[in-house]
Structure formats: C-alpha cells, structure tokens
PLY file of the C-alpha trace (Angstrom):
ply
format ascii 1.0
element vertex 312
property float x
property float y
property float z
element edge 311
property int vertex1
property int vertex2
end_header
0.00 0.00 0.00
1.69 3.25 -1.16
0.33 6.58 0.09
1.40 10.23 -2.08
1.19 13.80 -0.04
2.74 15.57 -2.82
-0.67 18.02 -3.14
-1.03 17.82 0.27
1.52 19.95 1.95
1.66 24.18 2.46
5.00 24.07 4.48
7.24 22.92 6.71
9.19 23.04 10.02
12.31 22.20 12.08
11.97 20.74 15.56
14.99 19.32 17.56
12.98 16.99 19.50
9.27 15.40 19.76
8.88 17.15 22.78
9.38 20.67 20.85
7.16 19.40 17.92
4.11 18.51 20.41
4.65 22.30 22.23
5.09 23.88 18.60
8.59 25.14 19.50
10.33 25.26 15.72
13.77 25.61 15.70
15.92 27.84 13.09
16.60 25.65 9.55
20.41 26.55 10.02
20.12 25.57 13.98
19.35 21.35 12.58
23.02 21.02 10.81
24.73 18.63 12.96
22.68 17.97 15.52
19.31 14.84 15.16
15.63 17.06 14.87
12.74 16.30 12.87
11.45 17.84 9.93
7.20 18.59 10.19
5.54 19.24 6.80
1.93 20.70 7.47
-1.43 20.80 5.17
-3.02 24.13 4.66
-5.26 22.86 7.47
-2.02 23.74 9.80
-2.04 19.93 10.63
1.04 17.88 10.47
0.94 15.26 7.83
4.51 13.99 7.29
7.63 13.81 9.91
10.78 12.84 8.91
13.47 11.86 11.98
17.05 12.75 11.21
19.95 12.01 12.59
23.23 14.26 13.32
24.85 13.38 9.97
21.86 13.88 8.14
21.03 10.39 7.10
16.67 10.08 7.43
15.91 7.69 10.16
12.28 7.39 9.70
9.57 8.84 7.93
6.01 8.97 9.04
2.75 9.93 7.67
-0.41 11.30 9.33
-4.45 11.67 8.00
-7.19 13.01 9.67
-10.62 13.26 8.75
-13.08 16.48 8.23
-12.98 17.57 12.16
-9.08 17.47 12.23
-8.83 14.14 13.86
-6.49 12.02 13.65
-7.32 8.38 11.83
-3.53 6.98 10.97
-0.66 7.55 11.09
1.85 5.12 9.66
5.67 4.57 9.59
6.82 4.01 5.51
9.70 3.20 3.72
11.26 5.39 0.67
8.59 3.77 -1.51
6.03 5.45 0.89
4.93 1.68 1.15
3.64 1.45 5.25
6.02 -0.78 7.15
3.49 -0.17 10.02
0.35 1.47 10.44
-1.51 2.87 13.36
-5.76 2.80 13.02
-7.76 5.27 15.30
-11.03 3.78 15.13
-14.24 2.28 16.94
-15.45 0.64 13.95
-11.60 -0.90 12.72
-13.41 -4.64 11.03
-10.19 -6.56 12.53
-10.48 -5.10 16.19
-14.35 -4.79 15.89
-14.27 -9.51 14.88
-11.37 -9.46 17.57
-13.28 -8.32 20.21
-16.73 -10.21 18.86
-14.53 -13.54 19.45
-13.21 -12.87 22.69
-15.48 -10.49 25.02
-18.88 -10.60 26.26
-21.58 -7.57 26.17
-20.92 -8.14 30.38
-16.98 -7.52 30.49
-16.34 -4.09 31.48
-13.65 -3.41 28.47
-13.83 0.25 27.23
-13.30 0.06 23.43
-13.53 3.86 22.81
-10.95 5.57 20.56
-9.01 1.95 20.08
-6.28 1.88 18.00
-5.28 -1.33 15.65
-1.58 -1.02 14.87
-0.80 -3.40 11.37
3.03 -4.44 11.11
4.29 -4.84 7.36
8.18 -4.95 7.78
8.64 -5.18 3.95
5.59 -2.84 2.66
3.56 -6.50 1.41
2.35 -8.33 3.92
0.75 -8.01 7.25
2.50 -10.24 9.62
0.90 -8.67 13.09
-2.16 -6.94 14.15
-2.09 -5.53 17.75
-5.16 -4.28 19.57
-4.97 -1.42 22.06
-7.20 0.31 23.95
-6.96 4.49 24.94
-4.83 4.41 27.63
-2.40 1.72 26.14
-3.49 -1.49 27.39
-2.87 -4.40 24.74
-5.75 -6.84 24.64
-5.02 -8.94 21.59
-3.33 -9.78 18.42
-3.53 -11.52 15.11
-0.27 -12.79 14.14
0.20 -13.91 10.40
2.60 -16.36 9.18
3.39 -17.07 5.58
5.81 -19.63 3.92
8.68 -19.54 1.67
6.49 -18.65 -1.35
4.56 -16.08 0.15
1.22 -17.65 0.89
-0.69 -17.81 4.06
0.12 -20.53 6.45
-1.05 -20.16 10.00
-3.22 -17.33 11.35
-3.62 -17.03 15.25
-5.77 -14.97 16.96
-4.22 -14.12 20.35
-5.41 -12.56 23.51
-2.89 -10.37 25.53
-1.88 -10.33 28.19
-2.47 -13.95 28.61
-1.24 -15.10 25.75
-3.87 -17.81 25.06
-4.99 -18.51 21.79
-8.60 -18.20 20.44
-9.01 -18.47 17.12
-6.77 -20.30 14.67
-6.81 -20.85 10.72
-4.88 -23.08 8.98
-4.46 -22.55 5.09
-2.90 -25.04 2.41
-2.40 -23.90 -1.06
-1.89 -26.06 -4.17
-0.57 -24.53 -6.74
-1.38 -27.72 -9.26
-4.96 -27.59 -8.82
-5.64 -24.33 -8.01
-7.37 -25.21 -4.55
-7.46 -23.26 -1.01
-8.31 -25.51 2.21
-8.81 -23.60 5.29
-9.31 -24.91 8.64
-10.34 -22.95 11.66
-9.78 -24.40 15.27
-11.42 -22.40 18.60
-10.25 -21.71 22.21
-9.24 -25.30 23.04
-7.89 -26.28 19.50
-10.95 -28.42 18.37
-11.76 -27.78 14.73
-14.57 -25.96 14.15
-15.09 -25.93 9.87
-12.91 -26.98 7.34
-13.63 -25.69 3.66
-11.83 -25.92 0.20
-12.06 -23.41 -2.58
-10.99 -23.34 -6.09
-10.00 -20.63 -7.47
-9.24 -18.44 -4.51
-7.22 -14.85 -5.44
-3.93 -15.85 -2.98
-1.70 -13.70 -3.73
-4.12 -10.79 -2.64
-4.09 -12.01 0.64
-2.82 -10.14 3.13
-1.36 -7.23 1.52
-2.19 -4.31 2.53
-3.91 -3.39 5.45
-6.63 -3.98 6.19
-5.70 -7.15 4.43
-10.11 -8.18 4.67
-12.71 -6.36 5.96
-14.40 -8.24 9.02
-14.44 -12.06 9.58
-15.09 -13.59 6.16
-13.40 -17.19 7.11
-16.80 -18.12 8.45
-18.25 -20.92 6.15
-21.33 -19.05 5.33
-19.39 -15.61 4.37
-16.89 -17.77 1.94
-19.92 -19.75 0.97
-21.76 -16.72 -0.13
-18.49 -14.40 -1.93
-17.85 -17.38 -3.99
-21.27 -17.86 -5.02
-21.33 -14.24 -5.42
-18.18 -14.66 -7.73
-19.45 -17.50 -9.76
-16.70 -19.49 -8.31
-17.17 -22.91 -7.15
-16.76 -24.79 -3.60
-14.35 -28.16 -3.92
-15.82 -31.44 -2.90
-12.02 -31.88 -2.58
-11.10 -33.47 1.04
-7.76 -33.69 2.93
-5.96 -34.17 6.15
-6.40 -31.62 9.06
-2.88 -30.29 9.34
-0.84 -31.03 12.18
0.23 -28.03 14.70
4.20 -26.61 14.24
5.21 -25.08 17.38
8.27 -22.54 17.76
11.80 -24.42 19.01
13.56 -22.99 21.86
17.03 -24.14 22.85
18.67 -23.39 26.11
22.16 -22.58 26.74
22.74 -25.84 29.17
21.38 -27.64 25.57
17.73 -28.20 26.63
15.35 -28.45 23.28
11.90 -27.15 23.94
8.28 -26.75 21.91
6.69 -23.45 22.90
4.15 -21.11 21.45
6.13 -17.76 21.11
3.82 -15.18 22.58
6.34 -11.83 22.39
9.52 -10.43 24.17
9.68 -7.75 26.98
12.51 -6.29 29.15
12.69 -9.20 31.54
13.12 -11.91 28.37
11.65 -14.04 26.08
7.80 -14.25 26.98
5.96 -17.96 26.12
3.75 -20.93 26.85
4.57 -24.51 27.02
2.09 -27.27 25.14
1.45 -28.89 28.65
1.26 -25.58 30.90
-1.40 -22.96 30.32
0.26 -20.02 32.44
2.53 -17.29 30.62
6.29 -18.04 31.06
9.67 -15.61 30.51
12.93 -16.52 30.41
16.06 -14.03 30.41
17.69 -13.68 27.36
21.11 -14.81 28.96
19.73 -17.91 29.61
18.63 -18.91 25.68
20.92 -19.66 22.61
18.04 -19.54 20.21
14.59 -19.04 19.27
13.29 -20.73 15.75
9.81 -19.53 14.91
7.21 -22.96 13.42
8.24 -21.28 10.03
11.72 -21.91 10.46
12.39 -18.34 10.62
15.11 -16.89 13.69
13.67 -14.83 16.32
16.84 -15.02 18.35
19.36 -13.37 18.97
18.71 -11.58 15.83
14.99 -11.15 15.31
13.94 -11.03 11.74
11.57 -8.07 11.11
8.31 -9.30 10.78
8.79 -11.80 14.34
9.98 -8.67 16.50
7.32 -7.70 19.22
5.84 -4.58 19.41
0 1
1 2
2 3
3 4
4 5
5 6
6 7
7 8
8 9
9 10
10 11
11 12
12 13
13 14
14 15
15 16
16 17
17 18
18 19
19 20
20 21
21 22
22 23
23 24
24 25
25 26
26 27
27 28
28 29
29 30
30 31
31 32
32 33
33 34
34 35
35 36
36 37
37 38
38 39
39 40
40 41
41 42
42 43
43 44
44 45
45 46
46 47
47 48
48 49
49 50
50 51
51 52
52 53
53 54
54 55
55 56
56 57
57 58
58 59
59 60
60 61
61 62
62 63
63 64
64 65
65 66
66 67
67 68
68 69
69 70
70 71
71 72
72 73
73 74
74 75
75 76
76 77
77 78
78 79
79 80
80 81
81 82
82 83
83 84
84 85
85 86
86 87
87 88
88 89
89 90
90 91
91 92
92 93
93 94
94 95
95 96
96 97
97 98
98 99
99 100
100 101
101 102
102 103
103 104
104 105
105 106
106 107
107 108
108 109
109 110
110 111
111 112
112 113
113 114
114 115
115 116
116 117
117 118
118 119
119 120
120 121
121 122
122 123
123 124
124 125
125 126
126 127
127 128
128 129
129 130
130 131
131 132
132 133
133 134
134 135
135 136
136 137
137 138
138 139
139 140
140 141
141 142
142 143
143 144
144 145
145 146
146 147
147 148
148 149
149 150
150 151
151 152
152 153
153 154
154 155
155 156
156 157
157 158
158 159
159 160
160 161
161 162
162 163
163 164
164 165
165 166
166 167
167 168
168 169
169 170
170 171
171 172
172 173
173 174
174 175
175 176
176 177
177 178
178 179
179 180
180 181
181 182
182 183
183 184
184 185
185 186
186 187
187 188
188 189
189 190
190 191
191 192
192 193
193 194
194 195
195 196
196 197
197 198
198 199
199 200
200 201
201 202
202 203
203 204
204 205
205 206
206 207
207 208
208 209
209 210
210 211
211 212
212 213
213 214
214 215
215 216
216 217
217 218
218 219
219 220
220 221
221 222
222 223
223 224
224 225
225 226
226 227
227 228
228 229
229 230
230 231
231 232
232 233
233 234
234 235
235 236
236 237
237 238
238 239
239 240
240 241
241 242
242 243
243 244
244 245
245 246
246 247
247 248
248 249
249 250
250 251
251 252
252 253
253 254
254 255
255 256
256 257
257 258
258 259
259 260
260 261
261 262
262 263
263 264
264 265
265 266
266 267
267 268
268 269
269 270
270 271
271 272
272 273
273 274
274 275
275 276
276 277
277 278
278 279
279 280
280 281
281 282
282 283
283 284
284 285
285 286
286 287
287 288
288 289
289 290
290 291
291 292
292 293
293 294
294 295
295 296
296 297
297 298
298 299
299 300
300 301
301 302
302 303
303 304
304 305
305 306
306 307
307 308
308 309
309 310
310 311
C-alpha cells in the first residue's frame, strides 16, 4: 500500500525533539546542521501530515505519515519506507473490522472493556504483507493480536488470533495452497484447539491475501461468508477433502542444551515471553539464559529477530 502527499503539503518546520514538535517550538533551519531534529511538513489545514526523523549526519531515520478526517482528527498515522509503502500502520477507530471480529470472538456484552478511541496497529516490515495486528485500547493497554505467518512462497500458512496479556490462543486458521490444482483448504480451530469448519475453494485470489492493510474487511473465514463471496463470484466450492494439518510449534534451545516446543507469545525487558504445550500459564525466560529461538516457520527470532517476528 503506497500513500502520495505531494498536493497535500503548504510548508514545513524544524523541531529538535518530539517534545518541541508537540509544544510547537520550531527551531531555526540553520540551527538542525549537525545535531538529530525532525522535519514537520503541514497541510493548509495547519495539521502535520509527514515527519521525517534525522539524525546528526543527516542520514533520514524514519519517515512517518499522518491523515485526519473532516474535524481534524487524527485516523492513521503510519511509519513508511522510501517507496512510501507502510512498514506499520496505526488505526484510530471504533469501527476498525479486525479489532471490531477481535473483540466479537473474545469479550462478552458483560466484560467491562472500554473500546472507545481503540487503535489497531498493522506491522508490514517489507511494505507487502501483514504479519501482526495488535489491539490497544486508549490508555495503552494491549488486549489482543492476530499474528500472520506465511511460507517460503509467500502464501498464508497459519493465522492465530491471540489474547494479551495472557497469551492464550482463540481463534486459529490453517491454510494449504496447491498450486497444481488451483485449490485453497482452510481450517479454523477455537479456544481449546478443536476444529470448528474446514472448507476448500478453487479458485481463490492468494496472492491478494494479506497485503495491505486492512488485508479483509471483518471475519469472512466463516463458512457461510466464503460460501456466499464465492457464489457471489461464480466461483465454485471443492468437494475436494484432505488431512487436518498437524500443529508446528516454535523451538527454543537453552544454553545448558535443553530443546523445547513453545508457542512464542512476544519479548519484553525481563526476556523471552511464552507458553509450554502442557502448561497454560505465561512463562519468561532471560535472554542470557537462551541460545536460540526458531519460529514454526523456520524463521530466527533469536538473537537476531527477523523483522516481521519482532514484538511490538
């Protein structure tokens, strides 16, 4: 998803620090040379709709870009790369479909859960592919995530829908994709990993999965949705039937040489946070005390986390 301000923007700005951007206190364009600041560009609504992060040398560090809607409110804001492709993107929204499902799967009307002003941050560490949705509510408690995993051709493999801070799963989908005969299968397991549908598609648009954000709109893995967009289509439901695929789990190895299966659930200051197949409580472990971390993809989270496994 690529995103253009080039009619947007009036002017622009010098600010040594966030702090001095948030309190409007500009600094002098011959004051930045040699010294990190930020550059603001601003609509001719006065609103900020680009930032750029520099460094002392002058190399760009980051560049982000902001959109609000008729009242001046802010609705994203998103991190991209020099394609102005979003490596991550930051929703401001009630009515975000992901969050809105999310919250549909995991809460009752009786939990007292204030939803207001949510945010849904999407993480696309090359500008293509989604690869984590987190949920947050106003005053920056994380309630869930969606974490995507694709394999070495770029297809969905294994979606999980995750609640925070526990860490428990609640939702997962399988997918399997054959290229020969042109066929989807998609399995989707509940709270205590007992299958609840299975379903097989021909002709199914994969390499539109997933792409940009929001990769779909609402929950459309339900049999009856896919059921009724593929009618819709004129495209056809496979009487085609296969095995239920068996569950890959993330290695972790210990310095002392212990091998374990865990579910990798995210990192925080104190370690490497996790559950065990047997145990259903939350687990950390310092970082001194692992050697590695090898996501069920086969992809290393550490000690040097590829992009799209870091936690956020």
């Amino acid at each position: 998803m690529q995103f253009s301000l080039a009619d947007e923007i009036s002017y622009l700005r010098y600010y040594a620090n966030e702090k001095d951007f948030i309190a409007n206190v500009p600094m002098k364009a011959t004051n930045r040379r040699g010294y990190d600041h930020l550059t603001a560009y601003f609509n001719d609504r006065n609103l900020p709709v680009k930032l750029e992060y520099y460094i002392s040398n002058g190399s760009l560090k980051k560049r982000e870009i902001m959109e609000y809607n008729s009242n001046k409110v802010l609705i994203q804001k998103g991190e991209v790369n020099s394609k102005s492709e979003f490596l991550k993107l930051v929703v401001y929204s009630n009515n975000e479909p992901w969050s809105v499902e999310f919250q549909k799967s995991n809460y009752n009307d009786k939990e007292k859960i204030d939803f207001v002003d949510q945010r849904s941050t999407f993480i696309i560490p090359r500008g293509k592919q989604v690869t984590q949705i987190i949920f947050e509510t106003i005053d920056g408690m994380k309630y869930g995530k969606i974490e995507l995993d694709y394999d070495y051709l770029g297809y969905l493999s294994e979606e999980r829908w995750r609640a925070l801070p526990s860490g428990d799963i609640i939702r997962r989908f399988n997918y399997k994709f054959d290229l020969m005969s042109n066929v989807t299968q998609i399995w989707e397991f509940g709270k205590s990993s007992e299958l609840i549908s299975e379903v097989a598609l021909d002709m199914v648009p994969a390499d539109q999965l997933y792409r940009t954000p929001p990769p779909r709109t609402g929950n459309v893995l339900d049999e009856y949705d896919i059921i009724r967009k593929e009618i819709k289509e004129k495209k056809i439901i496979s009487p085609n039937t296969s095995f239920i695929p068996s569950t890959k789990f993330d290695q972790l190895v210990l310095k002392s040489g212990q091998s374990f299966e865990v579910d990798f659930v995210g990192t925080n200051t104190n370690g490497i946070q996790f559950k065990l197949l047997d145990n259903n409580g939350l687990l950390t472990i310092p970082f001194d005390n692992v050697r590695s971390l090898t996501s069920r993809m086969g992809d290393v989270i550490y000690p040097e986390a590829i992009e799209f496994r870091k936690s956020y």
